[in-house]
C-alpha positions as CSV (number, residue, x, y, z in Angstrom):
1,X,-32.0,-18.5,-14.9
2,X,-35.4,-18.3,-13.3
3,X,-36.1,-22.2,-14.3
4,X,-32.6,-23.1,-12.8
5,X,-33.6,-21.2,-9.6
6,X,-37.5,-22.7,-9.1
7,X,-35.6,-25.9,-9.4
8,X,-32.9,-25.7,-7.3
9,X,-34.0,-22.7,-4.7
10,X,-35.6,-25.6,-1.9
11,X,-32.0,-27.4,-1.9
12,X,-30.1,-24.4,-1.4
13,X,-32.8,-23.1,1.2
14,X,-31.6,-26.5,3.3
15,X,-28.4,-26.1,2.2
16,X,-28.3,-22.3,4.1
17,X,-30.7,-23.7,6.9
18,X,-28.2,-26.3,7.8
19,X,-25.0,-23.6,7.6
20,X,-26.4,-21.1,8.8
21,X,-28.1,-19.3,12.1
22,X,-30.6,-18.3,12.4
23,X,-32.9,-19.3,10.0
24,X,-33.4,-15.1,9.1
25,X,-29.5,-14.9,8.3
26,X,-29.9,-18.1,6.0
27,X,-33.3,-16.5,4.5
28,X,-31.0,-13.0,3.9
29,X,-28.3,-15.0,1.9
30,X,-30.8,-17.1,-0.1
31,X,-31.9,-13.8,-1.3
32,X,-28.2,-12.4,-1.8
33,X,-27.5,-15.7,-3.6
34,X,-30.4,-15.2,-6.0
35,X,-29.4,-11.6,-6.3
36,X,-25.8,-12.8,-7.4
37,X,-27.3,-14.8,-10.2
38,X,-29.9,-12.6,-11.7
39,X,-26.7,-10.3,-12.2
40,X,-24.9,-12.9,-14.1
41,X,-27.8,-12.1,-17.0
42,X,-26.9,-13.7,-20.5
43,X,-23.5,-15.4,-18.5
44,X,-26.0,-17.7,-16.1
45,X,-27.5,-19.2,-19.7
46,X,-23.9,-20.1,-20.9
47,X,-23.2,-21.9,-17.1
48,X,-23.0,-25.7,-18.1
49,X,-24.3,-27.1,-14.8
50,X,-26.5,-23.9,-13.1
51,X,-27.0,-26.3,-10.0
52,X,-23.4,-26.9,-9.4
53,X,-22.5,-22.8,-10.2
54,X,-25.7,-22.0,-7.8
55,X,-23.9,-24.2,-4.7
56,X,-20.9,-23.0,-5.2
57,X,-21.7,-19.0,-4.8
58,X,-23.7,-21.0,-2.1
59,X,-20.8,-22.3,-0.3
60,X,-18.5,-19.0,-1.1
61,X,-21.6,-16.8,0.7
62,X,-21.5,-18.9,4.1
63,X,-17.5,-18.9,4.0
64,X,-17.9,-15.3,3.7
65,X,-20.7,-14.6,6.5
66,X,-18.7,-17.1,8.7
67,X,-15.8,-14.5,8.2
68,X,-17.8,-11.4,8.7
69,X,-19.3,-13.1,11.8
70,X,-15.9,-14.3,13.4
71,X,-14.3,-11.4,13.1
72,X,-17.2,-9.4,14.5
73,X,-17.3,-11.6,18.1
74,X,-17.3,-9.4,21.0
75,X,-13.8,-10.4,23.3
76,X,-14.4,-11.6,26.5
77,X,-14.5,-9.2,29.0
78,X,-11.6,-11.1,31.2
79,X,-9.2,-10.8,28.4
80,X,-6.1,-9.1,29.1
81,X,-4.8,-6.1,27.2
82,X,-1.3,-6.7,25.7
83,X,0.8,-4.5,26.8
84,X,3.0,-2.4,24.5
85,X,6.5,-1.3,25.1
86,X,7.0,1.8,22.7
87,X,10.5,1.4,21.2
88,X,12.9,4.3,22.4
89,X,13.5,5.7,19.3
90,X,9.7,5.9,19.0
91,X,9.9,8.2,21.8
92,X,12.4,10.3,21.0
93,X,9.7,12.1,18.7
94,X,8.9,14.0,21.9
95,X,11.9,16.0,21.3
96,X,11.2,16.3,17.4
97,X,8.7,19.6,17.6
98,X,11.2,21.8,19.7
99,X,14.5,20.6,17.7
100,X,12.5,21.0,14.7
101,X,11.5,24.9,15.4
102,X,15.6,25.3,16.2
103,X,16.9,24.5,12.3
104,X,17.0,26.7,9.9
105,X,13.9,27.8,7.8
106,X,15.5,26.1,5.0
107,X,16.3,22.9,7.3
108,X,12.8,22.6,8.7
109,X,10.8,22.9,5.3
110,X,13.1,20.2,3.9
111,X,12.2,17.7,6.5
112,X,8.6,19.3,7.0
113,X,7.6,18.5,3.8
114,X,9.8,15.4,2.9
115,X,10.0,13.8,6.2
116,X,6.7,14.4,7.9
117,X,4.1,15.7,4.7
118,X,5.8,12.4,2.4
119,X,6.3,14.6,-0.7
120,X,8.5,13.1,-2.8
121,X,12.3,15.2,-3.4
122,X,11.4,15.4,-7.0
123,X,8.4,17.7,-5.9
124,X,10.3,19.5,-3.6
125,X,12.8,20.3,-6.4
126,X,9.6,21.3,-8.4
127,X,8.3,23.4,-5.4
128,X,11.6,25.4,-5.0
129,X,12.8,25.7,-8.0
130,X,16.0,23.5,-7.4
131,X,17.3,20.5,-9.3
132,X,16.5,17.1,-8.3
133,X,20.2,17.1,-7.0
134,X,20.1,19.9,-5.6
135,X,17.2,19.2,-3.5
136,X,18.1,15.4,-2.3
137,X,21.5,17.4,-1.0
138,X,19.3,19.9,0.9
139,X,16.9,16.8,2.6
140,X,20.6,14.9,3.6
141,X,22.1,18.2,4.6
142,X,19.1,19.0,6.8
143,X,18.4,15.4,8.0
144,X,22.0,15.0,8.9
145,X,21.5,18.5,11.2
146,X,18.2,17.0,13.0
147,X,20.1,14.5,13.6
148,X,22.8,15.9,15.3
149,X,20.9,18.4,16.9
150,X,18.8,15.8,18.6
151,X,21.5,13.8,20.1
152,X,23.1,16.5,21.7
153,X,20.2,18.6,22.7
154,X,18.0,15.5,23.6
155,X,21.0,13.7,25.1
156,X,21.2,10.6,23.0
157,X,22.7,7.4,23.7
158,X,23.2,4.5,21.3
159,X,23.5,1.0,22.1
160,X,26.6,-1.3,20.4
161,X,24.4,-2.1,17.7
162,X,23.9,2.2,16.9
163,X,20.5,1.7,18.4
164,X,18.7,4.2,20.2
165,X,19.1,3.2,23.8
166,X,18.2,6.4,25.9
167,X,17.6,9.9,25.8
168,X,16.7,12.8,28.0
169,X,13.5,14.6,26.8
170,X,12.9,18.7,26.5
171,X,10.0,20.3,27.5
172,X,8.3,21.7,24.5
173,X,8.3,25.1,23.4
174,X,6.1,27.6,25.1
């Protein structure tokens, strides 16, 4: 490996120099490059053309850096934000926290730890002591409820399509 590098290392010191600025960030890969190939070990030896596996990594480090370096640019200061129009539905979760605290206990631990924690209704079942039946009917049961608890209390409108189009909000819960 060592005889592959003395031989090859001024070439892909050019090669970096050329790809890269400043001559310190080519100098840093050089060294990552020779870094790379002293961890090949015993594999380097079995490499059939060491020159042509040495440009390669070469060419894959710059690709990389030029990525690292792209995405890392500062915007321009004059750039506008885009602006973000929350869906309706997406606000709606206002009204979630005080519709929630109006179900049942039973209702609000379903969708508390189904809905909102993402445990899986098979662990539920587990955690209750139910069957897995029995626990996907008390998530539907209870998500049916939200549902119909939010639309009324929250004053729900759907579109033609059964999208959320508007809704009044409620002040949370004191």
């Amino acid at each position: 490996m060592l005889d592959a590098w003395t031989t090859h290392e001024a070439e892909l010191w050019a090669y970096l120099r050329h790809h890269v600025r400043p001559p310190a960030d080519a100098e840093d890969l050089l060294h990552d490059l020779f870094v790379k190939a002293l961890r090949q070990g015993e594999r380097f030896c079995a490499v059939r053309d060491p020159r042509a596996w040495l440009f390669e990594v070469a060419r894959n480090v710059v690709v990389d850096r030029a990525r690292r370096v792209r995405n890392g640019e500062p915007l321009p200061e004059d750039l506008a934000a885009p602006e973000f129009e929350v869906a309706v539905v997406d606000q709606l979760s206002a009204c979630l926290p005080r519709v929630l605290a109006e179900l049942s206990e039973e209702d609000r631990e379903a969708i508390s730890l189904c809905d909102i924690g993402g445990i899986t209704q098979a662990r539920f079942a587990q955690l209750k002591g139910l069957s897995l039946a029995g626990a996907k009917s008390r998530v539907q049961r209870a998500r049916k409820r939200l549902r119909e608890r939010l639309l009324r209390a929250c004053q729900v409108r759907l579109d033609e399509r059964g999208q959320v189009c508007c809704f009044v909000p409620r002040p949370p819960l004191e």
